[in-house]
C-alpha positions in Angstrom: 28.3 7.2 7.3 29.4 4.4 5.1 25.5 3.0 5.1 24.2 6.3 3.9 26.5 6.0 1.1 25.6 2.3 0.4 22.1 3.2 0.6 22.7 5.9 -2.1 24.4 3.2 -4.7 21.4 0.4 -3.9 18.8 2.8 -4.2 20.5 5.1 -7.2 19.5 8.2 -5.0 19.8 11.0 -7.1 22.6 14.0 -5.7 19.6 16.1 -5.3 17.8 13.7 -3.5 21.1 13.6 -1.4 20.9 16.8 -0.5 17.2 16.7 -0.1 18.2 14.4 2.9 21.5 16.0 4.1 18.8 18.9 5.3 17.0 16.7 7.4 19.8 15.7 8.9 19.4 17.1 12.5 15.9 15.8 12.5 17.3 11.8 11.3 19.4 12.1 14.1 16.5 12.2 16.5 14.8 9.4 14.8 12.0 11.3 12.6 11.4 13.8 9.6 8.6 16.2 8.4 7.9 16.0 4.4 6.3 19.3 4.0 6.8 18.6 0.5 4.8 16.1 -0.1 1.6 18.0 0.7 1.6 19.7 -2.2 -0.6 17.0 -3.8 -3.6 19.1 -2.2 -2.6 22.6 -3.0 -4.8 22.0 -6.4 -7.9 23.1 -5.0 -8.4 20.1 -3.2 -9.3 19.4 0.5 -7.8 16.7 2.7 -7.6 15.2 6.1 -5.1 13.8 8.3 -4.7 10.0 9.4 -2.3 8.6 11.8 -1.2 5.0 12.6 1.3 2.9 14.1 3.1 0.3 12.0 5.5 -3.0 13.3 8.7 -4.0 11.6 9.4 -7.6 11.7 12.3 -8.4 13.7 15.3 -7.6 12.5 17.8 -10.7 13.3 21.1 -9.5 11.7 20.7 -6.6 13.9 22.1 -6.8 18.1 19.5 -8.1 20.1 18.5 -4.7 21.7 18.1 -3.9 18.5 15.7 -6.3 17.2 12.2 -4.4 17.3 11.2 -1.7 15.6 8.2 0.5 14.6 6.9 3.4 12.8 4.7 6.0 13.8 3.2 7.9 10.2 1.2 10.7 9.7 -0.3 11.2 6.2 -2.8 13.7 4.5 -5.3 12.4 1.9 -8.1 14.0 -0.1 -11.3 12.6 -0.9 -10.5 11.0 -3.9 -8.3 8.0 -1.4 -4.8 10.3 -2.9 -2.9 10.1 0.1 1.1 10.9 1.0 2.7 10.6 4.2 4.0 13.9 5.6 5.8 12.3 8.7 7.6 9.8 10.1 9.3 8.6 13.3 11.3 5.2 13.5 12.3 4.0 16.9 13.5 1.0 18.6 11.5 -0.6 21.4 14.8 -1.0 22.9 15.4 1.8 23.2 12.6 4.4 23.4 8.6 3.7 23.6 6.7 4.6 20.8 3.7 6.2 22.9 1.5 9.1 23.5 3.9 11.8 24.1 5.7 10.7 20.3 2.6 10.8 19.0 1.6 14.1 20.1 4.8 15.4 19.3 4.5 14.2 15.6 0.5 15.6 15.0 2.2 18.9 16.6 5.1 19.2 13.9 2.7 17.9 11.0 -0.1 20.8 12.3 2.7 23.5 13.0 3.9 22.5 8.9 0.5 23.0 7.8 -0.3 26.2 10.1 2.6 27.9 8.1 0.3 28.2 5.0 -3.1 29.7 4.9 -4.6 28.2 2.0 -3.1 24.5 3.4 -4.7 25.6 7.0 -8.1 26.6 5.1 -8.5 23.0 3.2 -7.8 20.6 6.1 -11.3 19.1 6.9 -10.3 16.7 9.2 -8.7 13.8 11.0 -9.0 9.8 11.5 -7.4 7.7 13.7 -7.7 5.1 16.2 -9.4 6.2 19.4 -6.7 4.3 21.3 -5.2 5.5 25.0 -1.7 6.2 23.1 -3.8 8.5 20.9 -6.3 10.5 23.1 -3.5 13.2 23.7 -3.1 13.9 20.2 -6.8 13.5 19.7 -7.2 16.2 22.2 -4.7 18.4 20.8 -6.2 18.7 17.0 -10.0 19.0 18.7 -8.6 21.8 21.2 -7.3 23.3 17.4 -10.2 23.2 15.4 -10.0 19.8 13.8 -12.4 17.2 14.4 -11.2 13.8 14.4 -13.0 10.5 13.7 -13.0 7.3 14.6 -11.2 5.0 12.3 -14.3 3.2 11.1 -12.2 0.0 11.3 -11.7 0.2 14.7 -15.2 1.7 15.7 -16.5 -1.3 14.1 -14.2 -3.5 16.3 -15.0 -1.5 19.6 -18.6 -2.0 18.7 -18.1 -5.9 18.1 -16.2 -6.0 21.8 -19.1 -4.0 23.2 -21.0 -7.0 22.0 -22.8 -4.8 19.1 -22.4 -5.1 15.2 -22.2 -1.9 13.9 -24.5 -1.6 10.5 -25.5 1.7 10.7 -22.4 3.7 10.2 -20.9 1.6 8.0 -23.7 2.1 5.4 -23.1 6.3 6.2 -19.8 5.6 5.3 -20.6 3.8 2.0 -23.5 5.3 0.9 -24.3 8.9 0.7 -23.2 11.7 -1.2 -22.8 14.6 1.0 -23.5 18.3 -0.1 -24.2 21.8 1.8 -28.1 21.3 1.4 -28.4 17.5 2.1 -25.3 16.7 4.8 -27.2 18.2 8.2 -30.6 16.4 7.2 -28.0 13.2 6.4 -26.9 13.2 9.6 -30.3 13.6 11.5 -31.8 10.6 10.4 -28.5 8.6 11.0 -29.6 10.1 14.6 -32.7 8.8 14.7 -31.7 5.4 13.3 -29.2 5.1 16.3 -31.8 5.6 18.7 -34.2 3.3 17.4 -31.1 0.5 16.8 -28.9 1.1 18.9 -28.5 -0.2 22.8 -29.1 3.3 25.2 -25.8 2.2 26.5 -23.8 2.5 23.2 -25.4 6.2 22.2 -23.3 8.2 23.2 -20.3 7.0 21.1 -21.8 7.2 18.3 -23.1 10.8 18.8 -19.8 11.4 19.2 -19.0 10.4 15.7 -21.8 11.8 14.1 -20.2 15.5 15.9 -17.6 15.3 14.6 -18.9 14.3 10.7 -20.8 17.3 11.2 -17.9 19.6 12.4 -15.9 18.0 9.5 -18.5 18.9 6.6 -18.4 22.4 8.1 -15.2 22.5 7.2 -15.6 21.3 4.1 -18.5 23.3 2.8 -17.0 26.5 4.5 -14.3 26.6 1.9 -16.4 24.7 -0.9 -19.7 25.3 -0.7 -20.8 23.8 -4.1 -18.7 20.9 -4.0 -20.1 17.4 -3.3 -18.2 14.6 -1.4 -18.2 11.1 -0.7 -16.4 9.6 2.8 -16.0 6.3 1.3 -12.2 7.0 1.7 -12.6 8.5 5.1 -10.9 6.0 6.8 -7.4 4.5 7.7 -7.7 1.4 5.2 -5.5 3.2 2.4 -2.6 4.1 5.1 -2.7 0.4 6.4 -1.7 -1.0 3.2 0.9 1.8 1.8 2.6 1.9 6.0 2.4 -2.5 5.9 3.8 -2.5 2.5 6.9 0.3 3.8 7.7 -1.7 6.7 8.0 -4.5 4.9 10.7 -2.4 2.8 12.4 -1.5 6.0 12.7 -4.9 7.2 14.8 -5.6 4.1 16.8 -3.3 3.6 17.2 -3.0 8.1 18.6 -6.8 7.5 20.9 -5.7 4.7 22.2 -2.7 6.5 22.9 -4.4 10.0 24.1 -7.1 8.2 27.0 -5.0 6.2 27.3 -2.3 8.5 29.0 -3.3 12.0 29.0 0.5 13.1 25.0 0.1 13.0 25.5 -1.4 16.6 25.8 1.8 17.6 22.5 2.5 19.0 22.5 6.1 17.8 23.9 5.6 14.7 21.2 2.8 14.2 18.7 5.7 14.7 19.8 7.2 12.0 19.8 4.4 9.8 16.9 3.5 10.6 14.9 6.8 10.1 16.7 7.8 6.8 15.8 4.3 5.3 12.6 4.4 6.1 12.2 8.6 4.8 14.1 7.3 1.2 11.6 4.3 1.0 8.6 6.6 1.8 10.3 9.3 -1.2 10.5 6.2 -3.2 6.7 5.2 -2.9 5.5 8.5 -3.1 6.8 8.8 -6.6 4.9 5.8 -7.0 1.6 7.2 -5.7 2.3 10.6 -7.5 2.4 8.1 -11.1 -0.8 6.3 -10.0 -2.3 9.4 -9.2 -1.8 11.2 -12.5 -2.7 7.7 -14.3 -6.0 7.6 -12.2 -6.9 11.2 -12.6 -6.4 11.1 -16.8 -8.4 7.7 -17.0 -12.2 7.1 -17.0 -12.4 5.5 -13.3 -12.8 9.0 -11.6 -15.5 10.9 -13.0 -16.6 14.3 -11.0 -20.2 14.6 -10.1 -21.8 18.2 -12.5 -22.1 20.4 -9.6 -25.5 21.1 -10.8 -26.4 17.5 -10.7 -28.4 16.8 -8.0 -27.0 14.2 -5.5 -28.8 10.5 -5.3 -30.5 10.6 -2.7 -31.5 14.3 -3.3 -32.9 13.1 -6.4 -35.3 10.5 -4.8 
């Protein structure tokens, strides 16, 4: 695979990172990966949820015409604190195969099964949030049917609201505004109840009880596991996996151009698979040794400050 090797000299890919990859190999060749890996981030006492989103890769024109389109399906796990890694990864050609539900469900499968295999992992994940789309209501299903609540993307409730000829206030300000502990969070969410029923149309009620069920099966996950703990769901939301899954297709594209460009075997349709799913797995590696820096950085400066767990919260306080 002359392009792997050419990847390795553009990229200086470490031999350990080589053989990182060879052992994902099998998995390349069926056009995704699973970086159990990179959930160690959370393994520091931290809990996290799961996000999941579709991403475009501009058209690749030095590649055959069949070969044009691309996208990538990501799953990543972030904590609270926005700190957020993807865990998986498929790339396939709309040329080939479609990206839809039954991909998706397969990937929030894998990712689940990954974190099933460790207790502690299985006893910190809060959550999920993704787009309540048609491609994604079988995985939806699946994580409810396992114990993990999933929420709306506020993003795209916000839109659904805004086609339902409704601008959505009232759960954007729950989003941004509360600190949530074991004492305030069920009280929170009971006068965001009553504020939907005196605000809301009748018609639109139901979706957003919806929501707030799954907020409060989410902080019972949360305060299950840490009880005196106090969190913010400012970065409950798909926002941060937009930009880092925009900025690595945007990478892809690149480096899809250079490859097809150099690489005449790459016409191969299966061998353009694997191209394309081990560039996009070492570009992901690459940016989440950038994240990991920024991380560190931001957790040793003065920007993240933890709340005195015997501090009362705001709006406790009041």
């Amino acid at each position: 695979m002359d392009y792997i090797n050419s990847l390795a000299m553009n990229l200086n890919l470490t031999e350990s990172f080589l053989t990182w990859l060879k052992r994902r190999e099998a998995t390349l060749r069926e056009g995704f990966t699973i970086i159990e890996s990179n959930l160690q981030f959370v393994m520091v006492d931290e809990p996290f949820f799961l996000l999941f989103r579709e991403f475009h890769i501009k058209n690749v024109n030095s590649a055959p015409t069949h070969l044009r389109n691309w996208k990538i399906f990501a799953i990543a796990a972030s904590n609270f604190q926005g700190h957020l890694q993807i865990i998986y990864l498929r790339t396939a050609s709309s040329g080939m195969e479609k990206m839809g539900s039954a991909a998706i469900l397969q990937g929030v499968q894998l990712a689940i099964s990954s974190i099933r295999k460790n207790p502690e992992l299985t006893s910190k994940l809060a959550g999920a949030v993704a787009d309540k789309c048609a491609a994604n209501l079988e995985a939806i299903r699946y994580l409810q049917r396992n114990g993990v609540p999933v929420l709306y993307d506020l993003n795209h409730f916000c839109g659904t609201m805004l086609r339902l000829d409704h601008v959505d206030e009232i759960a954007t300000h729950l989003y941004n505004g509360p600190i949530f502990t074991k004492r305030n969070f069920a009280q929170i969410l009971l006068n965001f109840k009553r504020l939907v029923e005196g605000n809301v149309p009748s018609a639109l009620h139901d979706r957003y009880n919806e929501e707030r069920l799954a907020l409060e099966a989410l902080f019972r996950n949360l305060f299950n596991k840490f009880p005196t703990r106090s969190f913010s769901i400012w970065w409950v939301n798909s926002k941060h996996l937009e930009r880092v899954g925009a900025r690595l297709a945007d990478k892809v594209h690149i480096g899809a151009e250079d490859g097809f460009h150099k690489h005449p075997a790459l016409a191969d349709p299966n061998e353009a698979v694997v191209f394309m799913a081990t560039l996009t797995t070492v570009l992901s590696q690459i940016m989440h040794n950038d994240l990991m820096k920024s991380r560190i950085a931001l957790s040793e400066s003065l920007l993240q400050v933890p709340m005195d767990e015997d501090e009362p919260a705001m709006d406790e306080a009041n």
